[in-house]
C-alpha positions as CSV (number, residue, x, y, z in Angstrom):
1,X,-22.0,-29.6,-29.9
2,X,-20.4,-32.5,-29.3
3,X,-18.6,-33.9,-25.7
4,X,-15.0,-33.0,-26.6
5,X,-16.2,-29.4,-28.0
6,X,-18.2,-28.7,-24.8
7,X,-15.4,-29.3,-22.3
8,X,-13.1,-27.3,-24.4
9,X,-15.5,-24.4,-24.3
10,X,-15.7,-25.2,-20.4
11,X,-12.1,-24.9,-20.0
12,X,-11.5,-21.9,-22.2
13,X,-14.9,-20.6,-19.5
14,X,-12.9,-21.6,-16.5
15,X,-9.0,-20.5,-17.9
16,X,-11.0,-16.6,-18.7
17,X,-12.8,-16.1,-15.2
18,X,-8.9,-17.2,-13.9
19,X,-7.7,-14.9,-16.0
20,X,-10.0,-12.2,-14.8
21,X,-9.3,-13.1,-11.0
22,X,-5.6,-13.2,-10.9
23,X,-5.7,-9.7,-12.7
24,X,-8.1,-8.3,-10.1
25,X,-5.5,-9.7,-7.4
26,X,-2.7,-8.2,-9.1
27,X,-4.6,-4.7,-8.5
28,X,-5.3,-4.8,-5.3
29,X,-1.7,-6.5,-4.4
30,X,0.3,-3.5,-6.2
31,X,-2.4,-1.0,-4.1
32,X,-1.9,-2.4,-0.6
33,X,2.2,-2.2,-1.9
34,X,1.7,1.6,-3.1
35,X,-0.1,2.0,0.4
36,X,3.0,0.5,2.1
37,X,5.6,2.6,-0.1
38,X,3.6,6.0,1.2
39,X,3.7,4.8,4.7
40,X,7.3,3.8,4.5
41,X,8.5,7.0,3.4
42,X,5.8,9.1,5.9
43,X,7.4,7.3,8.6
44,X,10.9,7.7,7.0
45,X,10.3,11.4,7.2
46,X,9.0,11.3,11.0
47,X,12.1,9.6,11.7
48,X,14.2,11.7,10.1
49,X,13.1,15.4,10.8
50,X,10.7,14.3,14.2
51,X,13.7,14.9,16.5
52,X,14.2,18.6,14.6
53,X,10.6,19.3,15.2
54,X,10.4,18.0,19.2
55,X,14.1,19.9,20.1
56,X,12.0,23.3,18.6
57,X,8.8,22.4,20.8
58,X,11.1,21.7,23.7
59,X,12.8,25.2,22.7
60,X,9.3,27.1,22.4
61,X,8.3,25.4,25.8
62,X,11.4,26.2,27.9
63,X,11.0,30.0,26.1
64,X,7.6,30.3,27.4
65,X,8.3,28.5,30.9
66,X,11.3,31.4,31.6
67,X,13.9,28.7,31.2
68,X,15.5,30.3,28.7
């Protein structure tokens, strides 16, 4: 092989294994955002229906405590 041949194998080498990398890192980017996503809509739900489920406790406490 000649000079010109062997750096264009070496950059077709280099562009592949970039290739490779950026795909991994694509991956494991959209996983930590599916991750996010969950949490986002677990903490959307707390949020949303936590003050239902603490006014029930409260009610079950004060129930139990002769308040009511």
């Amino acid at each position: 092989m000649s000079m010109p041949q062997e750096d264009e194998l070496q950059k077709n080498i280099r562009r592949a294994a970039s290739a490779k990398a950026l795909k991994e890192i694509h991956a494991i980017v959209e996983d930590e955002r599916e991750t996010e996503a969950l949490l986002g809509r677990v903490l959307h739900a707390f949020l949303l229906y936590g003050w239902l489920v603490l006014l029930l406790l409260a009610g079950i406490v004060a129930h139990f405590m002769g308040v009511i």
